[in-house]
Backbone as a ProteinNet text record, in pm:
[ID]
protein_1_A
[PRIMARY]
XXXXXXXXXXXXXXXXXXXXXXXXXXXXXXXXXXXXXXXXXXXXXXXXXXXXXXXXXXXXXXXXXXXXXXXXXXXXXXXXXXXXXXXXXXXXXXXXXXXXXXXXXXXXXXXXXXXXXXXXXXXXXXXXXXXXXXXXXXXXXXXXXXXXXXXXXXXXXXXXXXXXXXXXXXXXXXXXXXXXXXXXXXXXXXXXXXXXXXXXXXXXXXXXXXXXXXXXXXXXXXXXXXXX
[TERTIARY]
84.2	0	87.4	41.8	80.3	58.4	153.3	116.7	-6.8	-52	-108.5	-133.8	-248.6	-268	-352.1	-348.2	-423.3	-542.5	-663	-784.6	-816.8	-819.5	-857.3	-1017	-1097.9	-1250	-1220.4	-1295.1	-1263.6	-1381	-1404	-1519.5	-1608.8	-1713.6	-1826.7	-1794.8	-1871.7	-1930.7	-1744.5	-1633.7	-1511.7	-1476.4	-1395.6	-1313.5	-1196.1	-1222.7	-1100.5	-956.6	-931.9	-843.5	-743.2	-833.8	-790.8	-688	-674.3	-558.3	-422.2	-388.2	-318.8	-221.1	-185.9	-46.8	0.1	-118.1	-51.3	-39.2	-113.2	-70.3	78.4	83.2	232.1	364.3	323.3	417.1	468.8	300.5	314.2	370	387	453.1	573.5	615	780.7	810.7	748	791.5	771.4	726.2	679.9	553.4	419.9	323.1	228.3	129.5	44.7	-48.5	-72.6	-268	-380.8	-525.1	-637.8	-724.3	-807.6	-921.4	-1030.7	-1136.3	-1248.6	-1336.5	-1409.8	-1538.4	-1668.7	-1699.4	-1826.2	-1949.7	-2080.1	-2203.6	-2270.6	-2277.2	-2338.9	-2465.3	-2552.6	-2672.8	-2760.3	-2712.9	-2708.5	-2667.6	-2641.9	-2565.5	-2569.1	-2646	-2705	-2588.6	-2620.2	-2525.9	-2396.8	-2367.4	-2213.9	-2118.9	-2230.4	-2136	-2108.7	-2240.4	-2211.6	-2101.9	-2049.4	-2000.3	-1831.5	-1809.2	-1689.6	-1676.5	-1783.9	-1732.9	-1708.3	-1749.4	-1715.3	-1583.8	-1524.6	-1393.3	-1313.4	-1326.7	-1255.7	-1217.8	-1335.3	-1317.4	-1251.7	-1220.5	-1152.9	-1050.1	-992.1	-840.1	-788.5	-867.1	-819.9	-809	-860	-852	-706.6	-661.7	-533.3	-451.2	-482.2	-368	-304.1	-448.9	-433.7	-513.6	-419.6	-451.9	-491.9	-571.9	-623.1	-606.4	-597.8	-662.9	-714	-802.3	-910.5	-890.3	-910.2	-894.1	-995.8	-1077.9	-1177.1	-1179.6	-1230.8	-1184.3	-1365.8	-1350.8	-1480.7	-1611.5	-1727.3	-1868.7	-1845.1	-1733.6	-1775.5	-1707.6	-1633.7	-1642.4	-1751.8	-1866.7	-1970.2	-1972.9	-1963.4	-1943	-1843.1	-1720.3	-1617	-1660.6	-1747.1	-1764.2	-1903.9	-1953.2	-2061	-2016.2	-1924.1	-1845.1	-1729.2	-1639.5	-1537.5	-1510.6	-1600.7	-1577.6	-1457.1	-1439.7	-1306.7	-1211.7	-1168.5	-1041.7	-982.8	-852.8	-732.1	-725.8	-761.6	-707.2	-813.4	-797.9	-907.8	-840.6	-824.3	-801.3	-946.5	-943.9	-1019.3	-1011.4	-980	-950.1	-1013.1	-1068.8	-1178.8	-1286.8	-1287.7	-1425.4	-1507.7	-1615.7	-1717.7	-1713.3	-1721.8	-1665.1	-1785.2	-1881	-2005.4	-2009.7	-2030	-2050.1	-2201.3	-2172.7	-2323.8	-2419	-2539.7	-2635.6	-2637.5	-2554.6	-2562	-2619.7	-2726.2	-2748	-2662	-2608.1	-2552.4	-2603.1	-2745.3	-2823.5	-2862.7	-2858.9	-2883.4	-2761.7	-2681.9	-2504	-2473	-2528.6	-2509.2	-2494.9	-2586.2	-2574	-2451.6	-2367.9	-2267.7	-2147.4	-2153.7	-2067.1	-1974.3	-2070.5	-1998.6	-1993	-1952.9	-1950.3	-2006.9	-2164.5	-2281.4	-2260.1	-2092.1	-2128.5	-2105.6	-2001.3	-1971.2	-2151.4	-2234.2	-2340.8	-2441.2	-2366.1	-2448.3	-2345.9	-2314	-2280.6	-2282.7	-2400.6	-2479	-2613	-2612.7	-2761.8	-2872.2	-2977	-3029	-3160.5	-3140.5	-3277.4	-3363.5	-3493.3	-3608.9	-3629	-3541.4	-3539.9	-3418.5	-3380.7	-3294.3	-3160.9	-3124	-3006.3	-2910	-2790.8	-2726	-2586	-2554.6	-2458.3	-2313.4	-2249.5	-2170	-2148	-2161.2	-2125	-2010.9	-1906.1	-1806.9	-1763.5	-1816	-1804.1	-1671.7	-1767.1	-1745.2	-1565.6	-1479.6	-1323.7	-1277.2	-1331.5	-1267.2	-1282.8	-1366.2	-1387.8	-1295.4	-1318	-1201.9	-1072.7	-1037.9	-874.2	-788.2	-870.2	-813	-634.8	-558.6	-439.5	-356.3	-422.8	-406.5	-363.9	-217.8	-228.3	-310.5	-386.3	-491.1	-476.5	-384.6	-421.9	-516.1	-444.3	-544.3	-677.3	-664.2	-773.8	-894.6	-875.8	-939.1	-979.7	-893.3	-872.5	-1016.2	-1014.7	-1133.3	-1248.3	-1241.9	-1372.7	-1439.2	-1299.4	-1380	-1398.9	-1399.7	-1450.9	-1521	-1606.7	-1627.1	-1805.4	-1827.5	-1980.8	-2074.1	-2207.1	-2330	-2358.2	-2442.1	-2475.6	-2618.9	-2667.5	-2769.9	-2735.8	-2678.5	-2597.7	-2660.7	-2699.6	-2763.2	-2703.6	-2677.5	-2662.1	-2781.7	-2741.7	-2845.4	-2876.5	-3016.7	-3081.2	-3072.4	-3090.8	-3049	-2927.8	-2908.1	-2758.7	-2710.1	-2593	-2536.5	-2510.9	-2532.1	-2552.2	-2443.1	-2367.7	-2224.9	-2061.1	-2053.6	-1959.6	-1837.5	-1778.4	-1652.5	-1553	-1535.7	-1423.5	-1419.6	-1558	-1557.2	-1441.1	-1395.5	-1391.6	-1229.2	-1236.5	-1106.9	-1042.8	-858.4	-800.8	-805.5	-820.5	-843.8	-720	-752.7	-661.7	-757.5	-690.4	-763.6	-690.4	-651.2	-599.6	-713.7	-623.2	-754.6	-628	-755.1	-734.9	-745	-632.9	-663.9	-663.2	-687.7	-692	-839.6	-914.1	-1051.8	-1142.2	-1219.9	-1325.4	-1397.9	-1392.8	-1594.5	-1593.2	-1496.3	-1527.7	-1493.3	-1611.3	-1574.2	-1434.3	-1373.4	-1230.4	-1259.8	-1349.8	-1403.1	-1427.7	-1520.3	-1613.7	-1472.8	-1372.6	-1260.4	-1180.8	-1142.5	-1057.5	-1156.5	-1253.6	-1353.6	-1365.8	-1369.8	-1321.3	-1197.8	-1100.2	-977.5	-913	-1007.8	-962.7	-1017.3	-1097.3	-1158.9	-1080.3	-992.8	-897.9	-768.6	-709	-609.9	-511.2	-440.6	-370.6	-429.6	-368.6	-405.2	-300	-298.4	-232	-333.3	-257.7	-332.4	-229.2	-283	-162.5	-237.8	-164	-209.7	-189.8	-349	-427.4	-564.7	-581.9	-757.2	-742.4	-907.6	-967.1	-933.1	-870.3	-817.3	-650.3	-584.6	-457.5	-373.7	-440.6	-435.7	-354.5	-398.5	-329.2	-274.9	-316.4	-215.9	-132.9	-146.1	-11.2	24.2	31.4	52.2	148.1	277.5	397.1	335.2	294.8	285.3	201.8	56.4	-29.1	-1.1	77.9	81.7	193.9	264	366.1	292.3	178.1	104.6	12.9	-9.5	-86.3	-10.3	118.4	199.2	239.4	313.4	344.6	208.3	122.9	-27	-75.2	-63.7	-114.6	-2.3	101	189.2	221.4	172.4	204.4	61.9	-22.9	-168.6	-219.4	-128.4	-137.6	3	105.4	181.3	160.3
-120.1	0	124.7	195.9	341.2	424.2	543.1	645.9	696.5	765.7	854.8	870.4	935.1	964.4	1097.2	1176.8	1308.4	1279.3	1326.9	1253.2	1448.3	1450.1	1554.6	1566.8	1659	1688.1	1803.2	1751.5	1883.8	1962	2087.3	2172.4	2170.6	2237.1	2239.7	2221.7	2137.1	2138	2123.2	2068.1	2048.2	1930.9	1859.5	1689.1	1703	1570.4	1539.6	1560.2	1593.8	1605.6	1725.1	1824.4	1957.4	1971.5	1835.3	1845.4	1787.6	1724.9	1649.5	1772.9	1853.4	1948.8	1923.8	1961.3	1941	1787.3	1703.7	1566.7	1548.2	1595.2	1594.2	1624.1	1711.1	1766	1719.4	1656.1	1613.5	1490	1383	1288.8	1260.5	1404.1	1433.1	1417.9	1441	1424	1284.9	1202.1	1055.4	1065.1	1159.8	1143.6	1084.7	1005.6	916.4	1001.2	1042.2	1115	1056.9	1067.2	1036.2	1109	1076.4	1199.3	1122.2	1140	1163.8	1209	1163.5	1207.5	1215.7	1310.5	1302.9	1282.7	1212.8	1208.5	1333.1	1377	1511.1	1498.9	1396.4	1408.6	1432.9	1457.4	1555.8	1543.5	1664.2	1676.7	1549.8	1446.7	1342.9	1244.8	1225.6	1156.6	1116.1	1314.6	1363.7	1311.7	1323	1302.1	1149.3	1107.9	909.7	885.2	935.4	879.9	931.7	1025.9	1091.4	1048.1	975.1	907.7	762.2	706	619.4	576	664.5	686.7	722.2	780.1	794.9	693	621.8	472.4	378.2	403	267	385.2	489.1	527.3	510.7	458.9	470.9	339.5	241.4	68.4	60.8	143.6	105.9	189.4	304.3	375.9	470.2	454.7	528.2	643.2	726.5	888.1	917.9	1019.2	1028.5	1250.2	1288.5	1458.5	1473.5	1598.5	1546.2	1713.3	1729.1	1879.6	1934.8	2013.5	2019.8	2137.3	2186.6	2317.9	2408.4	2508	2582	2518.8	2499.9	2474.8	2362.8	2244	2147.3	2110.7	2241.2	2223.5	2236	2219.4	2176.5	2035.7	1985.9	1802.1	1804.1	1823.9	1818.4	1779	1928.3	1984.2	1871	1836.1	1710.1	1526.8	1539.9	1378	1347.3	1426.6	1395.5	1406.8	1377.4	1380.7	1291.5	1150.1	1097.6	1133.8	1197	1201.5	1324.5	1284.1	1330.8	1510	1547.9	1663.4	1700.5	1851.9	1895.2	2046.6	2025.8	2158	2203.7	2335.3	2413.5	2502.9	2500.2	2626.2	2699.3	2815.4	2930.6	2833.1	2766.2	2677.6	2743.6	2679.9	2670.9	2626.7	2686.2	2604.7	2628.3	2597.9	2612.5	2606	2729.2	2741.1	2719.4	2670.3	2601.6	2733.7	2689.3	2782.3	2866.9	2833.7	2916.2	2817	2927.5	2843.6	2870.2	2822.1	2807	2857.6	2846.3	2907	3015.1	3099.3	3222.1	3298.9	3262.9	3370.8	3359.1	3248.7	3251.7	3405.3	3499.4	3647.2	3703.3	3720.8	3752.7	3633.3	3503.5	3435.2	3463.5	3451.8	3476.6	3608.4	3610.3	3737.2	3757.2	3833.4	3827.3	3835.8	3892.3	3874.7	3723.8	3626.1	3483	3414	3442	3370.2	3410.1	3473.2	3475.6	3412	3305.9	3197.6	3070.5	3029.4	2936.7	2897.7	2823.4	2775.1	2672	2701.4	2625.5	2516.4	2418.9	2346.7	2355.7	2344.7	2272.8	2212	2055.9	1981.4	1983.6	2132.9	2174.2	2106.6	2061.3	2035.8	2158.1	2162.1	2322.8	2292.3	2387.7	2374.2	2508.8	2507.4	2607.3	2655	2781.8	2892.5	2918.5	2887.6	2884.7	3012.8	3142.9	3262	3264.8	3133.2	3091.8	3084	3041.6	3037	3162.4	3265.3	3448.4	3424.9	3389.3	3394.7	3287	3158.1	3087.4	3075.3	3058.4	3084.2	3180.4	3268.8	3441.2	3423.5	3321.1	3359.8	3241.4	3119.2	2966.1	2947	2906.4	2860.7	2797.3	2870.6	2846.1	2667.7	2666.1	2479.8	2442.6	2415.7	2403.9	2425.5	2570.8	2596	2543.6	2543.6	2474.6	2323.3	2232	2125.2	2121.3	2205.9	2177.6	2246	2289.4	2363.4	2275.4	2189.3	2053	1957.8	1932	1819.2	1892.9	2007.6	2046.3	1982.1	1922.6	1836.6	1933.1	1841.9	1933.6	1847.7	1936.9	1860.9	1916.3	1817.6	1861.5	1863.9	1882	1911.6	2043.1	2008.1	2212.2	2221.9	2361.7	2424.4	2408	2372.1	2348.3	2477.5	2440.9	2582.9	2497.4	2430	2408.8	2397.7	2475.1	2457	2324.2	2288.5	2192.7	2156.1	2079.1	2090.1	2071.8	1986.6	1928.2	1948	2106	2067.2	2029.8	1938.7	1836.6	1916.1	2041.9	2127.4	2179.8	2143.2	2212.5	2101.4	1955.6	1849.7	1792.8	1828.7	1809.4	1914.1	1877.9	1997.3	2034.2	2218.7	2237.6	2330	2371.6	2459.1	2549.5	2646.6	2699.4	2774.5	2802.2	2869.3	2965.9	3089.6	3216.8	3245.1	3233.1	3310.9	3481.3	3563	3689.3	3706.5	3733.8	3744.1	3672	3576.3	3521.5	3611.3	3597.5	3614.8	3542.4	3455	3362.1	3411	3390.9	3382.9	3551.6	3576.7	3696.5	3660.2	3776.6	3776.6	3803.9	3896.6	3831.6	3738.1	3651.8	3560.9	3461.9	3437.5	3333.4	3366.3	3495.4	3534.3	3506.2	3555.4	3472.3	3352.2	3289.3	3129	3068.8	3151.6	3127.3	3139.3	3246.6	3313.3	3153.2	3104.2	2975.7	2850	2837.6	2709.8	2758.5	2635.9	2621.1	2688.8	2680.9	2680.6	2790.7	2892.7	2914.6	2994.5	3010.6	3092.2	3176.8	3297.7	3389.4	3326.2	3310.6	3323.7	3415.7	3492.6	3569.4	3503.1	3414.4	3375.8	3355.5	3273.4	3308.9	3196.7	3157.8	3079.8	2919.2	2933.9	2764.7	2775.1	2763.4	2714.4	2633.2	2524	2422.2	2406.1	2536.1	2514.7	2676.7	2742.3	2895.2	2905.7	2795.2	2795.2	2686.1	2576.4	2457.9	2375.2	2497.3	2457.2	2499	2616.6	2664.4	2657.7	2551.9	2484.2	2380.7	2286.2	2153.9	2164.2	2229.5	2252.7	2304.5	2381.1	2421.1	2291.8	2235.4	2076.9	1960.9	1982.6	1857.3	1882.5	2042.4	2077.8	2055.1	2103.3	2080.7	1927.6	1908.9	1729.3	1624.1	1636.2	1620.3	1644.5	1735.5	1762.9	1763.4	1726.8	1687.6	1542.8	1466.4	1339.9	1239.7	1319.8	1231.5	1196.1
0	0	0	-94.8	-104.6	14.1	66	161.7	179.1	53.5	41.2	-105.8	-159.2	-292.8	-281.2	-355.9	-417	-499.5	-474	-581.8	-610.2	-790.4	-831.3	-850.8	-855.7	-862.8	-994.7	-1099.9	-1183.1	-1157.1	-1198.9	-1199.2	-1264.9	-1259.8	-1343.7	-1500.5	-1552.5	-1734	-1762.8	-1688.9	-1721.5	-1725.4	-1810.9	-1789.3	-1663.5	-1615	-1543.4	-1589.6	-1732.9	-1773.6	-1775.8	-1701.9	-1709.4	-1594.6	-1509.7	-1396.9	-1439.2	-1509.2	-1568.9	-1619.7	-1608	-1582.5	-1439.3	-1335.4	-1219.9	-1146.7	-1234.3	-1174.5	-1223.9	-1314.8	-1450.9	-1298.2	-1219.8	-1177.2	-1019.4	-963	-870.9	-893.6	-989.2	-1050.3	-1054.1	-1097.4	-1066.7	-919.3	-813.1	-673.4	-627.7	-694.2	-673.3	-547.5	-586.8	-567.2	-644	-580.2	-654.5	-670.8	-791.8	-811.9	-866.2	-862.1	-928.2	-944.5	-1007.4	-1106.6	-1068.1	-1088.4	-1090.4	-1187.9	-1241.6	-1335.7	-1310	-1224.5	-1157.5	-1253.7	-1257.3	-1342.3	-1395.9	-1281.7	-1341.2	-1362.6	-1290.8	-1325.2	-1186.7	-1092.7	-990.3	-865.7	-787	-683.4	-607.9	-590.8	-495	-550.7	-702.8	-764	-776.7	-717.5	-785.2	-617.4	-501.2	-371.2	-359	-459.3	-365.7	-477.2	-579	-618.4	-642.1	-537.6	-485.4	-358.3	-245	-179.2	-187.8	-281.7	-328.4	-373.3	-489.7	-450.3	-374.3	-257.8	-145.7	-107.9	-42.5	-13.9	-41.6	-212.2	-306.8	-271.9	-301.8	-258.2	-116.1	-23.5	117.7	125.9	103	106.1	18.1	-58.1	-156.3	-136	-98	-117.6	26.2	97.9	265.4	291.2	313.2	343.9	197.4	177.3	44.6	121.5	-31.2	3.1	-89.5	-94	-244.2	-267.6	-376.6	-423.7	-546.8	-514.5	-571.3	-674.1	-767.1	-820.4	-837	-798	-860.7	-785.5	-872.6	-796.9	-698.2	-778.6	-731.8	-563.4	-502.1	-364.8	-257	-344.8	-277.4	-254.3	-393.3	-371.5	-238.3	-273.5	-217.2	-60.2	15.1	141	170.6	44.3	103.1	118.5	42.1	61.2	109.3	110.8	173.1	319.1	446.7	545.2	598	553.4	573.2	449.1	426.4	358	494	447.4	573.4	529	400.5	384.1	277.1	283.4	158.6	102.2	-31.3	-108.9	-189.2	-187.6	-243.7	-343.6	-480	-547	-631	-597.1	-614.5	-636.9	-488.9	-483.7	-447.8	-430.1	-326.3	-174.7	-35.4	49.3	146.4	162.4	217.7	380.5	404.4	523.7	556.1	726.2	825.4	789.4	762.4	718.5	641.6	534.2	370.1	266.5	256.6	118.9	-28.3	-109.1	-177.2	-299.2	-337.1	-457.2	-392.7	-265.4	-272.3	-277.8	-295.5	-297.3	-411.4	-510	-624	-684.8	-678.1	-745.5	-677.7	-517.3	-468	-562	-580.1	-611.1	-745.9	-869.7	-964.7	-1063.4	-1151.3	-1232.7	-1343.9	-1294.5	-1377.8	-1533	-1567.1	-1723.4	-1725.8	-1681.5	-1678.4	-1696.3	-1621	-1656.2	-1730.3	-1827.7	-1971.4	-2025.3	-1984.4	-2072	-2080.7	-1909	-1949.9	-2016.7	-2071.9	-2148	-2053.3	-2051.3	-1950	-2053.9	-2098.8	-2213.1	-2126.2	-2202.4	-2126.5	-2084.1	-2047.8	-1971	-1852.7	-1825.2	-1699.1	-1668.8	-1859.3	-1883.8	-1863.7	-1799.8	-1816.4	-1931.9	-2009.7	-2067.4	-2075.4	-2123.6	-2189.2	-2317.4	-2337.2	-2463.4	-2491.9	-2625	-2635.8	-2536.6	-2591.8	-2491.5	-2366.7	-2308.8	-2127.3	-2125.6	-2267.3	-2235.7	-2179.8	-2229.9	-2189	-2057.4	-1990.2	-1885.2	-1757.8	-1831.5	-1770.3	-1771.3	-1886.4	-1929.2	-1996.1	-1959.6	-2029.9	-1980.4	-1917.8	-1864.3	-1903.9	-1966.1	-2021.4	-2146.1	-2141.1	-2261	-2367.6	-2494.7	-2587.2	-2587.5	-2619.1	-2671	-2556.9	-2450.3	-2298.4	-2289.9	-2346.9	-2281	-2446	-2549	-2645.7	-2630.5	-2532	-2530.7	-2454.9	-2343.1	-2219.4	-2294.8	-2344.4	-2424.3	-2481.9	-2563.3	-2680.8	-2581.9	-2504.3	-2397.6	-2267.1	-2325.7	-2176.3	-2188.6	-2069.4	-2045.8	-2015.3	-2022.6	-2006.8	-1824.5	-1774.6	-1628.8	-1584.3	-1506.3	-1444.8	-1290.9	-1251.2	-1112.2	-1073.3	-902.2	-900.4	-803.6	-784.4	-673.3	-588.8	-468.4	-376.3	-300.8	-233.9	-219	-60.3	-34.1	100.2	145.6	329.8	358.4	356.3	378.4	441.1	558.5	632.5	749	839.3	768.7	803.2	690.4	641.7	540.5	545.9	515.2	562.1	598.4	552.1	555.2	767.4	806	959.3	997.1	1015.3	1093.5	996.2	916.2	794	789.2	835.2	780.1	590.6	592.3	478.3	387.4	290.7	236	169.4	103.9	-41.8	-96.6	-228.3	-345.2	-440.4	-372	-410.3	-545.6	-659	-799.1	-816.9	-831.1	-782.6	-958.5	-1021.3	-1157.5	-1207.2	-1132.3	-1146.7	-1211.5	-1324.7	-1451	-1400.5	-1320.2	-1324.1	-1183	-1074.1	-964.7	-906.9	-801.3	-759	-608.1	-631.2	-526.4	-425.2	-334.9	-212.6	-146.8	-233.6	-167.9	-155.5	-251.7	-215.4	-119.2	-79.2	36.6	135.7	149.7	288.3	309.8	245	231.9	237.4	205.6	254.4	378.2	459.1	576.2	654.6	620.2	728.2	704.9	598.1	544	687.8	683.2	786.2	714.9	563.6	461.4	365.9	324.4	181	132.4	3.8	-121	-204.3	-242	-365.4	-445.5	-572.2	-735	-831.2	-852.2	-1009.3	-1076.3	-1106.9	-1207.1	-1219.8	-1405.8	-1407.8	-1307.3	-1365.6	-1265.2	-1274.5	-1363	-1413.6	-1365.1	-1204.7	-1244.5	-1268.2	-1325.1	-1298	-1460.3	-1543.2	-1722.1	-1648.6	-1600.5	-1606.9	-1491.4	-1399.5	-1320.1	-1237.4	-1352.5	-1253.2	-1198.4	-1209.8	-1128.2	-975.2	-933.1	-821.9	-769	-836.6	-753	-703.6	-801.1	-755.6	-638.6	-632.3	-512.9	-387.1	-382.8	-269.1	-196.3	-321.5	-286	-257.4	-289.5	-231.3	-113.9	-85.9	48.8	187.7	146.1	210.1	275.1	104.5	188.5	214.7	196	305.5	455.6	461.9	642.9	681	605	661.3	650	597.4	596.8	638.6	684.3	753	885.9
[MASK]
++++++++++++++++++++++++++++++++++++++++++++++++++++++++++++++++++++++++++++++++++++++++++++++++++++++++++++++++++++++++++++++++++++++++++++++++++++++++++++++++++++++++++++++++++++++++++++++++++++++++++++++++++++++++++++++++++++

């Protein structure tokens, strides 16, 4: 059995693939990483089946830290109560008695959501548009790559709090994007101020393609001394 492993959460309407710079790097240190592909066919869905993997990384591999990017540190803050460590970057990190669909208008950056599409059957999608907004700081190939594989979801923001978000009982981190287009820079420094750990980097909201020497080094240093 392995020490420890890193499990990535990609973000909204994004592939798991969009971590794979910084797994690239955590690799080089002889850390073990894994991804995740959440369903997306809704939030209920998206936690049993992120704790699910927890589970299969902790039976094999041990200490697990899970690192979530954008909306989906809601999943994150709803399933990962046993994992040893939790990163956050320009997540979501839900505090006791917030609802989550009412901060939505404080959360993001009202031009960013004119660039989802919502069908009639409360499918949500993305508008090419939505790259300015995410990877205005990303190398184009990158950020073209996630565009051509970026998913549709029916995942919602929940209008009810959480009652228990994993981040109270789990040491946490978070990585505030000071250069962020989707996410507003408040709401992540307030969320950062409650992580045990955090970093600003000037970048967009993706650093995972616009700066993923100096994330994956904040996440190895992190869940290292939170899982030894």
């Amino acid at each position: 059995m392995n020490d420890s492993s890193v499990l990535f959460v990609h973000g909204s309407f994004l592939p798991s693939l969009t971590w794979i710079p910084v797994i690239e790097r955590l690799a080089q240190h002889g850390q073990d990483a894994h991804t995740i592909d959440l369903p997306f066919t809704s939030l209920a869905d998206d936690v049993v089946a992120l704790q699910k993997k927890i589970a299969e990384l902790q039976s094999t591999h041990g200490a697990v830290t899970v690192v979530g990017h954008s909306y989906t540190g809601i999943t994150v803050a709803a399933a990962a109560h046993k994992a040893q460590h939790l990163v956050f970057v320009a997540a979501r990190m839900p505090a006791v008695g917030e609802s989550q669909a009412a901060i939505s208008p404080q959360w993001g950056n009202p031009e960013f959501r004119s660039c989802l599409n919502i069908s009639s059957d409360g499918e949500l999608s993305l508008t090419e548009d939505a790259s300015r907004f995410l990877f205005h700081r990303s190398p184009a190939s990158l950020a073209r790559l996630a565009m051509q594989h970026r998913r549709t979801m029916r995942s919602e923001i929940p209008v009810e709090p959480l009652e228990n978000p994993a981040w109270l009982s789990v040491p946490s981190s978070y990585i505030v994007c000071t250069d962020d287009q989707a996410v507003q820079l408040d709401q992540q420094r307030m969320r950062a101020a409650w992580a045990k750990h955090s970093i600003e980097i000037d970048t967009d909201h993706s650093p995972f393609f616009s700066a993923p020497q100096v994330t994956a080094e904040f996440i190895l240093e992190t869940h290292r001394e939170e899982t030894k």
